[in-house]
KEKE-3310 file (N, C-alpha, C; in steps of 0.2 Angstrom, whole numbers, plus 5000, padded with zeros to 4 digits):
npx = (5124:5128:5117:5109:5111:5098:5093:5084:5070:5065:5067:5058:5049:5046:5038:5025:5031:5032:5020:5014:5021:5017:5003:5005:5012:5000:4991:4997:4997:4983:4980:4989:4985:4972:4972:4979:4971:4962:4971:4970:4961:4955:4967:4965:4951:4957:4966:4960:4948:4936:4919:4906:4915:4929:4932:4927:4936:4945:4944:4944:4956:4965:4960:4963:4977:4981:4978:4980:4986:4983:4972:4961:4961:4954:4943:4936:4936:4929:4921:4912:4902:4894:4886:4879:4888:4897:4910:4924:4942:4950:4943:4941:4956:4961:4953:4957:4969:4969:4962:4971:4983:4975:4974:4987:4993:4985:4988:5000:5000:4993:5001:5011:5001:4998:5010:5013:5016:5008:5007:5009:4996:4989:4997:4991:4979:4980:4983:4974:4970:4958:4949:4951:4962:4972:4971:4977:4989:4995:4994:4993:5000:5015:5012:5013:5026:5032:5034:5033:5041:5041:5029:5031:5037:5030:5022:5030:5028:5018:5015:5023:5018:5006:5008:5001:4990:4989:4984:4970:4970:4974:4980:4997:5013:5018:5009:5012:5023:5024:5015:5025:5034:5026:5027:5040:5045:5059:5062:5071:5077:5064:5060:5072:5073:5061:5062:5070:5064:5056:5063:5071:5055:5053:5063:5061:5052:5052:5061:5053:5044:5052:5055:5041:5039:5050:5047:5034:5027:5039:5042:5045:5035)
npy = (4944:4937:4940:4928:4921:4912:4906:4894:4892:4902:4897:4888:4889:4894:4891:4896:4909:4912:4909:4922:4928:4928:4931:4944:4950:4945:4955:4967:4965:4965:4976:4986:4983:4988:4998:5008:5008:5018:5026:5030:5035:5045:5054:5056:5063:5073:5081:5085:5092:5087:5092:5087:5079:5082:5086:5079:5070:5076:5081:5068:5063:5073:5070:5055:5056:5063:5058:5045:5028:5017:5022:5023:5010:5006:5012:5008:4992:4993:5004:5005:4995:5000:5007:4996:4990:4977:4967:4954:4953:4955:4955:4970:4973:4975:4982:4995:4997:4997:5010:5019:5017:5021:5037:5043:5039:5045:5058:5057:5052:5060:5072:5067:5067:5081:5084:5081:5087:5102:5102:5088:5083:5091:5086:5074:5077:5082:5071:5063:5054:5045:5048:5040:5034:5043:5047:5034:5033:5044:5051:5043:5033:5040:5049:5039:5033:5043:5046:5032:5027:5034:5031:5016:5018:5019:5011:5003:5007:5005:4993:4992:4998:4990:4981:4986:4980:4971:4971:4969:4956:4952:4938:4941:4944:4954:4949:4936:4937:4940:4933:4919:4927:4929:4916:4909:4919:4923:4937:4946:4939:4933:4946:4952:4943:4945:4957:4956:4948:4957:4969:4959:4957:4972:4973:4963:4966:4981:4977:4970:4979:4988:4981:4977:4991:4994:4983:4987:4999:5011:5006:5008:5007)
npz = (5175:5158:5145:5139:5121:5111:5100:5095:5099:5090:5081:5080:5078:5066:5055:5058:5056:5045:5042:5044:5035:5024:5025:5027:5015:5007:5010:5008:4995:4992:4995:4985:4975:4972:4982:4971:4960:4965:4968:4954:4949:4959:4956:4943:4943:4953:4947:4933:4941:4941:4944:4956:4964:4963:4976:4985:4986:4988:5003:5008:5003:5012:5026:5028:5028:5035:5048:5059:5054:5062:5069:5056:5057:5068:5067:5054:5058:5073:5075:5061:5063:5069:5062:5054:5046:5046:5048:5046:5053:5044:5033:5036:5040:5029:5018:5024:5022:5007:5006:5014:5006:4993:4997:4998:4985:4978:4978:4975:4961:4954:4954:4946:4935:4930:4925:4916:4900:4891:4877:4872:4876:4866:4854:4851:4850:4837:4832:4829:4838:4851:4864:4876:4872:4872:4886:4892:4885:4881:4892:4905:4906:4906:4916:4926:4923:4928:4942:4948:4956:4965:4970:4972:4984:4993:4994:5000:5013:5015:5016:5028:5038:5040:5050:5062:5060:5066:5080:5077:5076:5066:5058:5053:5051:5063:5072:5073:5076:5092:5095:5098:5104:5117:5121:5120:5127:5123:5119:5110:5101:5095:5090:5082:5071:5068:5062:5053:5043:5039:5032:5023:5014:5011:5003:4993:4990:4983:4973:4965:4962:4954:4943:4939:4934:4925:4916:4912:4914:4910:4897:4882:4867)
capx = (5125:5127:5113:5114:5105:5096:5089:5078:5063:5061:5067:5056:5042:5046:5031:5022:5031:5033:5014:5013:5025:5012:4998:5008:5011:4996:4986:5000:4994:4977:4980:4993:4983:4965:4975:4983:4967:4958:4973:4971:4953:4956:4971:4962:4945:4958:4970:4955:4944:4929:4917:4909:4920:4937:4931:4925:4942:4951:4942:4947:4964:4966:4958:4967:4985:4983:4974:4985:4982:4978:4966:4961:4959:4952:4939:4933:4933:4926:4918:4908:4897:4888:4881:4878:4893:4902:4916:4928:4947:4954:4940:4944:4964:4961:4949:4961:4975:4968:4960:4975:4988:4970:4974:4993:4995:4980:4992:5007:5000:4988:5007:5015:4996:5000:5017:5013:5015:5000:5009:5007:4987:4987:4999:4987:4973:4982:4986:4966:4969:4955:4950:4956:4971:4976:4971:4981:4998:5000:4993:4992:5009:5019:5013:5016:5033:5037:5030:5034:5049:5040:5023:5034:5042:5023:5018:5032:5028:5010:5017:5027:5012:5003:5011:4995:4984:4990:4978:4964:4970:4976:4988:4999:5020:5019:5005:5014:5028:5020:5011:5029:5038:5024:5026:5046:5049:5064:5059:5074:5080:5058:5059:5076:5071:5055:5065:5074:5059:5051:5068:5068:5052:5054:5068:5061:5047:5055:5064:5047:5037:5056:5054:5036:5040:5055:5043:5026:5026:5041:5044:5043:5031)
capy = (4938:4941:4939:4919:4922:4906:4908:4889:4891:4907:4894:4882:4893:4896:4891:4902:4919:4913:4910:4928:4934:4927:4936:4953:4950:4946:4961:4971:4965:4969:4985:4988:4982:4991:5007:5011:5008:5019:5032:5035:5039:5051:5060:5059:5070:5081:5084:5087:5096:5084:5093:5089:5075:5082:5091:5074:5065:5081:5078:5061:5064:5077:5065:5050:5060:5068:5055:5038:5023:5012:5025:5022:5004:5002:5014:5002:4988:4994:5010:5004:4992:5005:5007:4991:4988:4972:4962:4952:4956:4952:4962:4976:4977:4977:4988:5001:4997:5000:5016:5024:5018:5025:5043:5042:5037:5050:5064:5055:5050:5069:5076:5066:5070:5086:5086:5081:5093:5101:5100:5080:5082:5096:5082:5066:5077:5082:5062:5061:5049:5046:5049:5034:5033:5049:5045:5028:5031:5050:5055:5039:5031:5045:5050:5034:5033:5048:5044:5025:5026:5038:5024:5009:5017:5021:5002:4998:5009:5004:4987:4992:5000:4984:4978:4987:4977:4964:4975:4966:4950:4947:4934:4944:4945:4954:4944:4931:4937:4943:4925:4917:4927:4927:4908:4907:4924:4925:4945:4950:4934:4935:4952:4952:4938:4946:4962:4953:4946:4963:4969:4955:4958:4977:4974:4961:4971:4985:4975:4969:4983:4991:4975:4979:4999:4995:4981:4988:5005:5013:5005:5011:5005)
capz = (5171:5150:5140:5134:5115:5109:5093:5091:5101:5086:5073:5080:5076:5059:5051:5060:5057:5036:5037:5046:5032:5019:5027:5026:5009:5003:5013:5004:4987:4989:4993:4980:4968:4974:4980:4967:4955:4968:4969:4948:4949:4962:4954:4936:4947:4955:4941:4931:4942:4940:4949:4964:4966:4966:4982:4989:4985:4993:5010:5007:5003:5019:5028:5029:5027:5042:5054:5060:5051:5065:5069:5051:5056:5073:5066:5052:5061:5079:5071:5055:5065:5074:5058:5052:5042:5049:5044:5049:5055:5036:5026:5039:5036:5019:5017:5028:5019:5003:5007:5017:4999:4988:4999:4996:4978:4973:4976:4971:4953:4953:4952:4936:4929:4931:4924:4909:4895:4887:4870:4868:4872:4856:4846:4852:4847:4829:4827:4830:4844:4853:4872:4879:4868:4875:4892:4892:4881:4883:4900:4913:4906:4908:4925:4929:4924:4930:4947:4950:4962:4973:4972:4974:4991:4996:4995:5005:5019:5018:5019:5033:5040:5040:5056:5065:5060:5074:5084:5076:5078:5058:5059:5051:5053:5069:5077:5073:5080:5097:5099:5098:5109:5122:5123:5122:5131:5119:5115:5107:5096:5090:5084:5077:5064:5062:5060:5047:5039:5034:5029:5016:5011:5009:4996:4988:4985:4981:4967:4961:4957:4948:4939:4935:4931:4920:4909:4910:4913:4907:4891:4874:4864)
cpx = (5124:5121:5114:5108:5103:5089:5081:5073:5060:5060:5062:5048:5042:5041:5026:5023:5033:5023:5012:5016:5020:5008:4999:5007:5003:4990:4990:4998:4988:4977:4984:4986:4975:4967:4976:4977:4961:4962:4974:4966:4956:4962:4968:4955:4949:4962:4965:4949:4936:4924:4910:4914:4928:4934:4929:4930:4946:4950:4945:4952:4967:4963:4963:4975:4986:4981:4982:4983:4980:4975:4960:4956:4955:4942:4933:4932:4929:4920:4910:4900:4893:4883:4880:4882:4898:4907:4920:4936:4950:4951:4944:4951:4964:4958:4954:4965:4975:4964:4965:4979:4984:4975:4981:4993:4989:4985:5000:5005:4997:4996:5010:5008:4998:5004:5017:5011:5009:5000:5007:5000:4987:4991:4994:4981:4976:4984:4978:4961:4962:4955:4952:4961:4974:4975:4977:4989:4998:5000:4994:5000:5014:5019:5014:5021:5037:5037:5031:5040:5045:5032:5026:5037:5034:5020:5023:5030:5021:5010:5019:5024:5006:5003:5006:4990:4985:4985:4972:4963:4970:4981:4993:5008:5020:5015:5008:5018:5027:5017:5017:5034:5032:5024:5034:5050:5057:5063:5064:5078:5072:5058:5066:5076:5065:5057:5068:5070:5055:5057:5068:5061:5050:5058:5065:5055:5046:5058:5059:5045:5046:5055:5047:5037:5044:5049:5037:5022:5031:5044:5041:5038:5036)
cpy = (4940:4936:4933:4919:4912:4906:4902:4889:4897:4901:4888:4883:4894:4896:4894:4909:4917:4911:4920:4933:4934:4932:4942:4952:4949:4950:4966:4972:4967:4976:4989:4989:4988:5000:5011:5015:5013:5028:5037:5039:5044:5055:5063:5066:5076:5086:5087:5091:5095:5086:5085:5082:5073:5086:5086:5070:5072:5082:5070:5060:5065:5072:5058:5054:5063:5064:5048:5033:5017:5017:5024:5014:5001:5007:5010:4996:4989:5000:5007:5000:4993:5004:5001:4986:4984:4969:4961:4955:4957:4956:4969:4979:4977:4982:4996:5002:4998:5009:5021:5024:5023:5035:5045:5046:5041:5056:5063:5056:5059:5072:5073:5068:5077:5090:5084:5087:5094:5102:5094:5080:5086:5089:5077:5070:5077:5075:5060:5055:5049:5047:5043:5032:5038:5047:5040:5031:5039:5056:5048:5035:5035:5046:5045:5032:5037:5048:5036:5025:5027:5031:5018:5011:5018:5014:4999:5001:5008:4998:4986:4992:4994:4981:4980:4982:4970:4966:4973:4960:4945:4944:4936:4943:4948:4950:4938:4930:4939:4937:4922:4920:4928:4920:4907:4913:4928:4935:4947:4945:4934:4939:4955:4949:4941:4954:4962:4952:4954:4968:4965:4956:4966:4976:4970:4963:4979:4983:4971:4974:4987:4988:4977:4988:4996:4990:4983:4997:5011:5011:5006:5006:5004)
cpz = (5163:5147:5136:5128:5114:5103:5092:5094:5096:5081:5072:5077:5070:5054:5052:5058:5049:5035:5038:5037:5024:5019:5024:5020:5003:5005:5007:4996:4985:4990:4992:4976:4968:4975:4977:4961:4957:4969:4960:4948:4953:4959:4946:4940:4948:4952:4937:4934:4939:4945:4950:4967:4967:4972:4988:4989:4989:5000:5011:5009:5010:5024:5034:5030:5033:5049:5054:5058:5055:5069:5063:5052:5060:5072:5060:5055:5068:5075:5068:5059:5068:5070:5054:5047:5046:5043:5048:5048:5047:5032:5029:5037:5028:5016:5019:5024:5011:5002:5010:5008:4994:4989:4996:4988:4974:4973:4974:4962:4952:4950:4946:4932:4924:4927:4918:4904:4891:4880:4868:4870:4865:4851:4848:4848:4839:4827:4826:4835:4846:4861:4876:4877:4872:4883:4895:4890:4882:4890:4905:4913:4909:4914:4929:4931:4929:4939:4951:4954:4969:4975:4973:4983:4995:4997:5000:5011:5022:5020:5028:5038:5042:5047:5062:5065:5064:5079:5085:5075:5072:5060:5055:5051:5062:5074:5077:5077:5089:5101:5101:5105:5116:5126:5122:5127:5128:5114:5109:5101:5090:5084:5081:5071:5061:5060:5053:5041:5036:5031:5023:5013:5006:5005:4992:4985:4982:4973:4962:4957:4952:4942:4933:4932:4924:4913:4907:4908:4910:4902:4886:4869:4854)
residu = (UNK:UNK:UNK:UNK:UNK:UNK:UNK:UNK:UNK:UNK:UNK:UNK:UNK:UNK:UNK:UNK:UNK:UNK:UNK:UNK:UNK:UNK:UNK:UNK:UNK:UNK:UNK:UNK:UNK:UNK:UNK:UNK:UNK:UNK:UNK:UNK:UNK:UNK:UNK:UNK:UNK:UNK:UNK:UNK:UNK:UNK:UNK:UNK:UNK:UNK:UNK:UNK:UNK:UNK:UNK:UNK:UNK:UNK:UNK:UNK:UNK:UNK:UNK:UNK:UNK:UNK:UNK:UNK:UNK:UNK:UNK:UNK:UNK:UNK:UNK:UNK:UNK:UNK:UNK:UNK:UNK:UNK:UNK:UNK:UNK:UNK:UNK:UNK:UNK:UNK:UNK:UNK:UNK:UNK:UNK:UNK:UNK:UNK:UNK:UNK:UNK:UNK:UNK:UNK:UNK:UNK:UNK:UNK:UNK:UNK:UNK:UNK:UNK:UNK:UNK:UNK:UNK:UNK:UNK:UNK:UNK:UNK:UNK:UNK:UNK:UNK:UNK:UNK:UNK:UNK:UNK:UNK:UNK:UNK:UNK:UNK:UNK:UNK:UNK:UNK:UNK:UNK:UNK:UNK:UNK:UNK:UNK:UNK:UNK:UNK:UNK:UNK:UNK:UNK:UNK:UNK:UNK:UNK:UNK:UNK:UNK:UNK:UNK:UNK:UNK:UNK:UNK:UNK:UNK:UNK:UNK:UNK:UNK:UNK:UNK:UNK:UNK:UNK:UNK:UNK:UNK:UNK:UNK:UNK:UNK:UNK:UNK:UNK:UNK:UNK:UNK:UNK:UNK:UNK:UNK:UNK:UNK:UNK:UNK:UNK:UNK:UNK:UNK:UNK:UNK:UNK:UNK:UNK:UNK:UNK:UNK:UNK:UNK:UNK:UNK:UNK:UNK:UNK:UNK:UNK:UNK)
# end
């Protein structure tokens, strides 16, 4: 007998899998905004060779890069409270998702550091700029710019990434999507809408942070 599709017991849910899509996004933000601020420190240490702490962000780095992120995750939350460190399902994905984007985007940004030519520190010094002038407008922008494609497709894949965290029972997009089709059994009409939903939010956050590069970070002063 052919497959009879029936989309409204998904559509009926709908407010369920737009608060889930909420969730995702607002997990994705904190660990935008924390990773990244988490991935400059660490490329400023390793680019600079700030002892012993680039040696402690390159364990770090290696670390996270090579382990699975819901390894990453089941290990903060089930792991840490061996040793006394609790929290709940919410701190936990956030914390994971800001530590794995931290690993990431410290050898994304470490590479535009990098690349910056070591003729405009000599001209920053001959303008008499000072150290966080130079730091700011002739080293972090730059690497920034030069580097913001490859950091924007990094937040989507830690978004995308995200979708684990249903494991620990963040109501999140897929748990959302997982509650629903457990209760209409409709599996393949579920996760083709919520296929759809992380599709739309991957572009529209793709089109963000361009948004954010083109006015914040590579424009001219």
């Amino acid at each position: 007998m052919a497959y009879q599709f029936d989309f409204q017991p998904v559509f009926a849910q709908g407010d369920r899998l737009l608060q889930g899509a909420l969730f995702t996004l607002e997990l994705t933000a904190l660990g935008m905004l924390f990773g990244i601020g988490l991935g400059i420190v660490g490329a400023v240490v390793r680019a600079w060779r700030i002892k012993p702490f680039d040696m402690l962000f390159g364990v770090y780095v290696e670390l996270i890069r090579n382990t699975p992120f819901i390894v990453q995750l089941f290990f903060i939350f089930f792991g840490l409270p061996a040793l006394g460190l609790r929290m709940n399902e919410w701190q936990a994905g956030a914390l994971a998702m800001v530590i794995n984007l931290g690993a990431y985007s410290t050898e994304i940004i470490r590479a535009g550091i990098e690349a910056v030519p070591r003729s405009q520190l000599e001209a920053a010094a001959a303008l008499a700029m000072s150290r966080m002038e130079t730091f700011r407008h002739v080293v972090l922008r730059p690497a920034l710019a030069s580097v913001w494609p490859a950091l924007s497709s990094q937040v989507v894949i830690v978004m995308l990434g995200s979708a684990v965290c249903s494991q620990i029972s963040i109501e999140e997009l897929t748990f959302a999507a997982n509650f629903i089709q457990s209760r209409n059994f409709r599996a393949f009409e579920t996760y083709l809408v919520t296929t759809l939903l992380y599709l739309v939010m991957a572009i529209l956050i793709r089109q963000l942070l361009a948004w954010i590069g083109q006015r914040f970070v590579m424009r001219r002063r």
